[in-house]
C-alpha angles and dihedrals in degrees: 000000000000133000107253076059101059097035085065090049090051084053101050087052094055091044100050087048093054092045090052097046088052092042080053105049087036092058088045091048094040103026106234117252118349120075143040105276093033120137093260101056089074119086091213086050089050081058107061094039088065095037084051085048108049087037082059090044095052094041091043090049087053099062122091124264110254103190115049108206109195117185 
């Protein structure tokens, strides 16, 4: 691995941490789904939750299995 690698690692990581700390404060200040002026009423809202999730689903399919199932 070099270093430019993991640098962007490094970056994604930061980045995803600061999406997901905005996508929080936003749903307590906004409540999340239920009434008129909610975050995801918001198309720009609707935006980062995805970005947040896909951001969880790709750092969450890079790890390592821990448990090996063999049938």
């Amino acid at each position: 691995m070099t270093l430019a690698f993991l640098s962007q690692e490094l970056i994604e990581y930061v980045f995803l941490v600061i999406f997901t700390l905005e996508a929080i404060m936003k749903v307590v200040a906004y409540g999340f789904a239920l009434h008129p002026g909610c975050y995801l009423r918001n198309g720009w809202n609707i935006l980062d939750f995805f970005i947040v999730s896909v951001g969880y689903v790709i750092s969450l399919s890079a790890l390592p299995a821990v448990v090996d199932i063999q049938s």
